[in-house]
Structures are given as structure tokens and as C-alpha cells.
LUMDO-218924 format. One record per residue: residue number from 1; residue in three letters; x, y, z of N, C-alpha, C in turn. Coordinates in Angstrom, 2 decimals, always signed. Each point is the difference from the previous one (the first is absolute). Layout:
# LUMDO-218924
kolvo, loza, nxx, nyy, nzz, caxx, cayy, cazz, cxx, cyy, czz
NUM, ala, X, Y, Z, X, Y, Z, X, Y, Z
...
# end
This chain:
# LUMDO-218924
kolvo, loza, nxx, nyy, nzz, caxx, cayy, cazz, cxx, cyy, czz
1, unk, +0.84, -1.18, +0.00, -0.84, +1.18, +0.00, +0.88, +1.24, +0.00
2, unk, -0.17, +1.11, -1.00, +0.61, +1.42, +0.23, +0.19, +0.01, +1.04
3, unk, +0.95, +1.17, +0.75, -0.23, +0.31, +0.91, -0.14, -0.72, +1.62
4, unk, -0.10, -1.15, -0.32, +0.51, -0.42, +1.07, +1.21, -1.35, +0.20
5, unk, +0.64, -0.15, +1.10, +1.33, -0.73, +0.04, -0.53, -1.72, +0.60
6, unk, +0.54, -0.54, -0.21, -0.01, -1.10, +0.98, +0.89, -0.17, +1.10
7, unk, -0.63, -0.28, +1.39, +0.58, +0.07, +1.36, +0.18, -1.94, +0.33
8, unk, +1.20, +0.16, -0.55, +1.24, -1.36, +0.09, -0.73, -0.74, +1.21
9, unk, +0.16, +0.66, +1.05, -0.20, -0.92, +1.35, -1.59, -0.64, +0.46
10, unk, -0.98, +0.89, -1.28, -1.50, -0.64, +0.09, +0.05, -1.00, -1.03
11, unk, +0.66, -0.48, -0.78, -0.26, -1.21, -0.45, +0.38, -1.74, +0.56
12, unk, -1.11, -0.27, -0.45, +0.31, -1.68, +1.10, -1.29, -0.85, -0.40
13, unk, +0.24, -0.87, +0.64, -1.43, -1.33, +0.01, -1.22, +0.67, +0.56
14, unk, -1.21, -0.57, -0.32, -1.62, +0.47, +0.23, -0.73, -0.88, -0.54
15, unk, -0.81, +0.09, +0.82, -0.58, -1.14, -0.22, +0.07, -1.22, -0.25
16, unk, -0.53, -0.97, -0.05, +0.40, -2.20, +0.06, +1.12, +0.25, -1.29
17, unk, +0.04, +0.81, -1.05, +1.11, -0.12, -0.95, +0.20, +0.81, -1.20
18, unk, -0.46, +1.58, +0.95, +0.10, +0.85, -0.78, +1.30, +0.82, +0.15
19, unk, +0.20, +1.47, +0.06, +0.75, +0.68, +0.50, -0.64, +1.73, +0.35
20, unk, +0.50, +0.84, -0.06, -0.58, +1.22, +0.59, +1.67, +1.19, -0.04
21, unk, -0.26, +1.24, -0.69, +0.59, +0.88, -0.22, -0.82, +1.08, +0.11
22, unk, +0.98, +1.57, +0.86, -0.40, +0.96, +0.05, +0.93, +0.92, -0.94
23, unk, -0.93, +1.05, -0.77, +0.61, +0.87, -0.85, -0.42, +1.56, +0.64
24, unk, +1.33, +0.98, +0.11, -0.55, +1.33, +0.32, +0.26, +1.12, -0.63
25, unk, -1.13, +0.86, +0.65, +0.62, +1.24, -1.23, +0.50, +1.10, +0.97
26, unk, +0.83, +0.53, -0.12, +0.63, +0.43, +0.73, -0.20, +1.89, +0.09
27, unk, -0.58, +0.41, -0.90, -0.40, +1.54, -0.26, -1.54, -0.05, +0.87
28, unk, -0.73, -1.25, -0.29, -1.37, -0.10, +1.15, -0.24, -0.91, +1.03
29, unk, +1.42, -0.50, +0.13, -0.50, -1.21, +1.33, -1.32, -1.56, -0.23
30, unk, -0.29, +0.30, -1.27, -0.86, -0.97, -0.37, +0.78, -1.40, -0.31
31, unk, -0.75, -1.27, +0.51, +0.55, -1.38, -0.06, -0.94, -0.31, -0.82
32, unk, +0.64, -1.02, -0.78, -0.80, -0.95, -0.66, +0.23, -1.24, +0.39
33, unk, -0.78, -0.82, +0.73, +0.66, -1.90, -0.21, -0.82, -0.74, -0.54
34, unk, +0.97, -0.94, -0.36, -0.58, -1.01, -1.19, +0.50, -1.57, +0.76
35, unk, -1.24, -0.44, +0.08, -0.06, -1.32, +0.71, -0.91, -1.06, -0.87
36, unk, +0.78, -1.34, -0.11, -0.24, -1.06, -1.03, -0.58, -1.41, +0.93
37, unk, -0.60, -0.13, -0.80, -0.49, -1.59, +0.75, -0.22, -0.95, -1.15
38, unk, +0.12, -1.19, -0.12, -0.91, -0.42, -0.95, -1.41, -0.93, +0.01
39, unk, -0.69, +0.72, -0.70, -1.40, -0.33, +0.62, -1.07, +0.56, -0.99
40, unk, -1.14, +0.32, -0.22, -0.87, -0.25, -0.95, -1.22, +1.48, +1.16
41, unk, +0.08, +0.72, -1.16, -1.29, +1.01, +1.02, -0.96, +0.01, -1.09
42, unk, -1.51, +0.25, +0.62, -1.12, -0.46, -0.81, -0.91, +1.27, +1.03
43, unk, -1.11, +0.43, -1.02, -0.65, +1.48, +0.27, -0.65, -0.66, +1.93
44, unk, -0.09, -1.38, +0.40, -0.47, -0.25, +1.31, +0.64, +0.02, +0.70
45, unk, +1.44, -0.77, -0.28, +1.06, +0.79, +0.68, +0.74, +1.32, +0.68
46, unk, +0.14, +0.60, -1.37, +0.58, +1.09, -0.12, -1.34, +0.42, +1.19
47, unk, -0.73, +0.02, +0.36, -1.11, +1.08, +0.83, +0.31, -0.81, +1.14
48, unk, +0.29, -1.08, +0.12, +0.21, -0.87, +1.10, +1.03, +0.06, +1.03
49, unk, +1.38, +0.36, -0.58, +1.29, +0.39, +0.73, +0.43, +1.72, +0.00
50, unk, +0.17, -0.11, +1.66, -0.07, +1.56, +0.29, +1.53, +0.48, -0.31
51, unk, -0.13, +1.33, -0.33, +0.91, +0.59, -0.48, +1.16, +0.13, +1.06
52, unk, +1.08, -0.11, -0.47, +1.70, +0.11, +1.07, -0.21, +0.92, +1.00
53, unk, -0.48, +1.12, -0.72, -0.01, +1.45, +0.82, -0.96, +0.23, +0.97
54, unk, -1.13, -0.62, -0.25, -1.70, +0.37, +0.13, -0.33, -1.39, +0.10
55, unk, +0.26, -0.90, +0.97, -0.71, -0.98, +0.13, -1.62, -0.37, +1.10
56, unk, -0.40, +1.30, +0.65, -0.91, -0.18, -0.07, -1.40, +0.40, -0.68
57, unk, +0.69, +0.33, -1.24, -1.06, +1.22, -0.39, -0.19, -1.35, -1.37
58, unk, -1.62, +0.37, -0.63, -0.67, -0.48, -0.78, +0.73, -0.21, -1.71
59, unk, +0.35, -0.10, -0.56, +0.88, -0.44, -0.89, -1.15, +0.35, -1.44
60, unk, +0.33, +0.92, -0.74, -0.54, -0.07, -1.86, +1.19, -0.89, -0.83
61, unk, -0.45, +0.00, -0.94, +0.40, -0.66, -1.19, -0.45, +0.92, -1.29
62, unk, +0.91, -0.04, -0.74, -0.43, +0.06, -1.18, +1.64, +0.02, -1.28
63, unk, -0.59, -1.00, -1.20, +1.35, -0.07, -0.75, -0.07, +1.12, -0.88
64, unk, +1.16, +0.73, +0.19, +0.62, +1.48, -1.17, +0.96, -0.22, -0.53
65, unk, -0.14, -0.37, -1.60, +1.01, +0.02, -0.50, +0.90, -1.15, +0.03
66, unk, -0.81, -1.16, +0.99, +0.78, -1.45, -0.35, +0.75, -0.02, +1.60
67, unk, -0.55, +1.25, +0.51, +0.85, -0.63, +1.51, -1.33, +0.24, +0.87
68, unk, -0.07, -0.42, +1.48, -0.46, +0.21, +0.94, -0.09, +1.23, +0.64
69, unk, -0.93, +0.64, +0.14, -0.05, +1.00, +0.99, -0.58, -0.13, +0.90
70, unk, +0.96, -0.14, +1.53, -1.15, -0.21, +0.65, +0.06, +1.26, +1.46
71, unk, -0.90, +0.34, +0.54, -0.07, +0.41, +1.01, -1.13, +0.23, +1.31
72, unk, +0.77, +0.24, +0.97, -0.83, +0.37, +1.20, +0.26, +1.01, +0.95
73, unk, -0.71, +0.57, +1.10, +0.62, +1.00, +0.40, +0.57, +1.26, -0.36
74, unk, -0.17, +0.25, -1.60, +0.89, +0.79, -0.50, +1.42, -0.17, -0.36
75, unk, +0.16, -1.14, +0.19, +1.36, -0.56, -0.84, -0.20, -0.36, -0.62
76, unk, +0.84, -0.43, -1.34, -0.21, -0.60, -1.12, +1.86, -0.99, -0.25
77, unk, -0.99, -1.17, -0.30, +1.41, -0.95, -0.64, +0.08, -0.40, -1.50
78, unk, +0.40, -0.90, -0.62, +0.20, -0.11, -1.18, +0.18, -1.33, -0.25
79, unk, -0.57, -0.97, -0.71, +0.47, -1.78, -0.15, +0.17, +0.08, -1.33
80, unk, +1.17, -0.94, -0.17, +0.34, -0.29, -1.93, +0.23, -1.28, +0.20
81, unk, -0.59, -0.71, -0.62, +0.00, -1.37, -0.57, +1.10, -0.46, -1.01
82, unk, +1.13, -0.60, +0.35, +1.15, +0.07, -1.17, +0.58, -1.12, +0.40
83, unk, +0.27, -0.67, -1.25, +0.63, -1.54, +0.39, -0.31, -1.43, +0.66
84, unk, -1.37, +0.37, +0.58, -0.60, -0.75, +1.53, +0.41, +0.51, +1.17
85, unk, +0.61, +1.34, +0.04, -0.04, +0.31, +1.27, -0.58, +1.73, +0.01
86, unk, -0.73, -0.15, +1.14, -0.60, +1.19, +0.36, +0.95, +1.30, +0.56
87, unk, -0.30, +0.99, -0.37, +1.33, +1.36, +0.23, -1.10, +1.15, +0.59
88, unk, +0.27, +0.17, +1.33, -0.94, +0.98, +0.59, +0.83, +1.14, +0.48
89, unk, -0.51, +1.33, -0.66, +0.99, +0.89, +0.06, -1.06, +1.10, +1.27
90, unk, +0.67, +0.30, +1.11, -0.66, +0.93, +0.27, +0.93, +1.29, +0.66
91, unk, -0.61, +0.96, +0.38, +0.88, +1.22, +0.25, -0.08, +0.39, +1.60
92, unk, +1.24, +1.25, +0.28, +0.20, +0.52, +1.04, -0.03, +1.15, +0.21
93, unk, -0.28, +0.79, +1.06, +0.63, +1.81, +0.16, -0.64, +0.43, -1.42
94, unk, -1.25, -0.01, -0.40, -0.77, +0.62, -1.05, +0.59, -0.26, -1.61
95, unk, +0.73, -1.30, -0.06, -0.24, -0.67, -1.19, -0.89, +0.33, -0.47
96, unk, +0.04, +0.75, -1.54, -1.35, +0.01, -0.48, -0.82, -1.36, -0.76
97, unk, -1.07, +0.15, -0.08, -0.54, -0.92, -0.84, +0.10, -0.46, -1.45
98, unk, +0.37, +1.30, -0.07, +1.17, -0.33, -1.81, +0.64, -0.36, -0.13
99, unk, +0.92, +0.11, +0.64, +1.59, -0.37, +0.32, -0.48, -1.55, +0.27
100, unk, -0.51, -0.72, +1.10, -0.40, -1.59, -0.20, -0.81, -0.10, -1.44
101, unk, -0.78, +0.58, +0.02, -0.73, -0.91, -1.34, +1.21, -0.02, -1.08
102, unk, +0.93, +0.89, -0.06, +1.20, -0.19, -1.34, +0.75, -0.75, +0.81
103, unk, +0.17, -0.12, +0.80, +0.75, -1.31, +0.57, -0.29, -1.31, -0.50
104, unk, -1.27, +0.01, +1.11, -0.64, -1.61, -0.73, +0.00, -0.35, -1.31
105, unk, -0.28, +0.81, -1.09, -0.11, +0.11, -1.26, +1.28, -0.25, -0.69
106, unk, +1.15, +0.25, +0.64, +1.26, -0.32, -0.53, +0.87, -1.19, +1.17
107, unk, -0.71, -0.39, +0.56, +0.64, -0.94, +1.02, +0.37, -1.34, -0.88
108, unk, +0.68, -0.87, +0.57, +0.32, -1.48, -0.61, +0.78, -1.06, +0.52
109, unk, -0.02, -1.19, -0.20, +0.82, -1.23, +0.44, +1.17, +0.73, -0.29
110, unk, +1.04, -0.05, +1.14, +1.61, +0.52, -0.06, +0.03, -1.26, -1.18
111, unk, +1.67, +0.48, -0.65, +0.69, -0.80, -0.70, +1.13, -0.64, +0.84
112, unk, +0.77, -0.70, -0.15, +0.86, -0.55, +1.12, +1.09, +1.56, -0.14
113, unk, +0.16, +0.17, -1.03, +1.15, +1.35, -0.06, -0.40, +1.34, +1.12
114, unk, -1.50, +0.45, -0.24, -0.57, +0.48, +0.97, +0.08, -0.47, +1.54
115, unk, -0.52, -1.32, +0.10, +0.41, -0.27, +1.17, +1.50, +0.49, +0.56
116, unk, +0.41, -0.96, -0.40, +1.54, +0.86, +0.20, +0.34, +1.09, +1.06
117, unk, -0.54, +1.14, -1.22, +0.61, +1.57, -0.03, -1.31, -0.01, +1.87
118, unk, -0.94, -0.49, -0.23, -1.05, -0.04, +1.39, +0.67, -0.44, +1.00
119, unk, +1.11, -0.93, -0.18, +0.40, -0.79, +0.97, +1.36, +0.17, +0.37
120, unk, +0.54, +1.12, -0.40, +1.58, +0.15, -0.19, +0.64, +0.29, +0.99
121, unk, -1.01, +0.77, +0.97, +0.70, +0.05, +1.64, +0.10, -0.22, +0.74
122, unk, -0.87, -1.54, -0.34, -0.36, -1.37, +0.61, +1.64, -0.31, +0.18
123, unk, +0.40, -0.22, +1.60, +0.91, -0.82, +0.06, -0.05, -1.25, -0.48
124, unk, +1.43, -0.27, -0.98, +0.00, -1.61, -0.47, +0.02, -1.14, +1.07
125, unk, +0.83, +0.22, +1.26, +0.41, -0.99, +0.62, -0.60, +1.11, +1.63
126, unk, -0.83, -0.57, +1.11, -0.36, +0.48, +1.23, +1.13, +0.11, +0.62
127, unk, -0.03, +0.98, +0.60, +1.37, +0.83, +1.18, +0.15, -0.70, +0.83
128, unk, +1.32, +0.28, +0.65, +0.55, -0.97, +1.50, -1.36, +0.78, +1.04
129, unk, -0.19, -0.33, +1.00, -0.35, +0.21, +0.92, +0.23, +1.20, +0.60
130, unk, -0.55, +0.76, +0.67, +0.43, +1.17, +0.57, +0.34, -0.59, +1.83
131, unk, +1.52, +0.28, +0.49, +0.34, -0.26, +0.95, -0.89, +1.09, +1.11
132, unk, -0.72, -0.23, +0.76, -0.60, +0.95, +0.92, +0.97, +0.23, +1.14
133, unk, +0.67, -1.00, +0.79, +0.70, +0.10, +0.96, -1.17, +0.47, +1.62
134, unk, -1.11, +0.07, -0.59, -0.87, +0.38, +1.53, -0.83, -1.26, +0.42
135, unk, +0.10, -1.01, -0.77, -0.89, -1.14, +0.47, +1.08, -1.34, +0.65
136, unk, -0.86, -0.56, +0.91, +0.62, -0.90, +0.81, +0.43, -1.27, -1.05
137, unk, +1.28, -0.74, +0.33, -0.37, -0.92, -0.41, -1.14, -1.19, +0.22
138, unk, -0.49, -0.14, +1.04, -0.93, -1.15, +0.39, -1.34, +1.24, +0.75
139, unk, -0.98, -0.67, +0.29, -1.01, +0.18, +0.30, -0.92, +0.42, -1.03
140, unk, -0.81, +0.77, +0.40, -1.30, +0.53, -0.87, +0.54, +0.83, -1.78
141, unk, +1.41, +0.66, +0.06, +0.32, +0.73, -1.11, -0.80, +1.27, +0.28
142, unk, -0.15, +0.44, +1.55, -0.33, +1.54, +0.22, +1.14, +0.98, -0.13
143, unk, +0.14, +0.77, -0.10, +1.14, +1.17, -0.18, +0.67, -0.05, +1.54
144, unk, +1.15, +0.34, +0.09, +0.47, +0.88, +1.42, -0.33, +0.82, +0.15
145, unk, -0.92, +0.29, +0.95, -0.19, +1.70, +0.04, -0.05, +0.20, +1.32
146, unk, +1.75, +0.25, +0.41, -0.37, +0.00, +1.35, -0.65, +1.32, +0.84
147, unk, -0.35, -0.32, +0.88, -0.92, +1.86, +0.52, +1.02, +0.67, +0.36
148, unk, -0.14, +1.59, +0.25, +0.70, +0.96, -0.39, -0.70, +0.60, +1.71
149, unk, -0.04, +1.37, +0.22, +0.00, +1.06, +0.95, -0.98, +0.05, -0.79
150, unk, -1.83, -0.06, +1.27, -0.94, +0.53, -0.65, -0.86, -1.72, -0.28
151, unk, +0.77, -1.16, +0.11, -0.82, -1.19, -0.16, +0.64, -0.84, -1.55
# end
């Protein structure tokens, strides 16, 4: 999307075997995220599952343009159907509603090359351990904290 960046450290796993990325814009503070599942939405559905943002509020439907619009509460999200997996884009800090609907509308199954560049600051191999030096060796693994003046 113009205008806005992707924030490295919001991408990761979501859902049973999707993933989930946040994009921002940085002149308005507006987020966009885009969260994947794969799964099958149908107009009973789609009215059926409450929105990320707004889950207790009453849920519309309606398809524009080949994607989902759905909302409640005055939020609005976005579903694209691509590949067999579902891509639900919704916004933050006054995301507009344009800005998702051209989202969804241009959203898609990454390519593995994409993946990639998504995944690049993904450490390859998990870090040593961080030495704390304040926990016991034996017992519970509570901290030392011994009391001070005052308790």
C-alpha cells in the first residue's frame, strides 16, 4: 500500500495456519493488518463471526467489488478470498475505509520470494539464553529480591 511501511516485528503466525502483518503510515499513524486463515466465508458466516475490533457488536455483510465488507460498531474490515485462504484486512488510529478496501482489493497469497523479504528479520537460528544471574538455582525459580530499608 502507498504510503505505508511494514513493521518487521508484527509479522508472525495467526491463526491454526495462517499468518498476520502490520503495515503503517507514518505521516497519519494509521495501521493496516492483514490476517490469513484458510477457510471458506459464506454471506451466513461472514454475519456470523464478530469482527477483531468490535466483537460485540452486530456484524453486516455485504460483497464490493469481489471482497467482503464487513462491519460493526462503526468499524469496518475487509475479506479477500485468494488461493483458499481467507485475507482479512482491518485498520487502526483512523485507517480509512479506502485505504482497506484498496488493500483487500490488492491483497494476495505471498510468493515464497515475498515471504522471504516478510521474514528476513526472522532470526535463522534462536538466541543463547539470556543469563539473569537473579534466580536461584533450586527452588521455585523466584527472583532474589532481597528486602531493602522500608520492607
Amino acid at each position: 500500500m502507498d504510503g505505508y511501511d511494514l513493521a518487521p516485528q508484527s509479522v508472525g503466525p495467526g491463526a491454526a495456519d495462517g499468518m498476520s502483518a502490520t503495515w503503517f503510515n507514518s505521516s497519519t499513524g494509521a495501521m493496516l493488518t492483514i490476517r490469513s486463515d484458510s477457510d471458506e466465508l459464506t454471506e451466513a458466516s461472514c454475519t456470523a463471526t464478530p469482527l477483531w475490533d468490535a466483537p460485540g457488536g452486530a456484524v453486516t455483510c455485504a460483497n464490493e467489488d469481489g471482497v467482503w465488507h464487513r462491519s460493526a460498531g462503526g468499524i469496518h474490515e475487509y475479506v479477500a478470498m485468494r488461493d483458499g485462504a481467507l485475507i482479512w484486512v482491518s485498520g487502526m488510529n483512523d485507517a480509512s475505509p479506502a485505504d482497506l478496501l484498496t488493500a483487500a482489493k490488492k491483497v494476495h497469497v505471498p510468493s515464497d520470494a515475498e515471504l522471504e523479504l516478510l521474514f528476513s528479520d526472522v532470526p535463522k537460528t534462536p538466541g543463547e539464553p539470556v543469563e539473569r544471574g537473579d534466580l536461584p538455582e533450586d527452588g521455585d525459580g523466584a527472583p532474589i529480591d532481597p528486602t531493602g530499608p522500608g520492607g
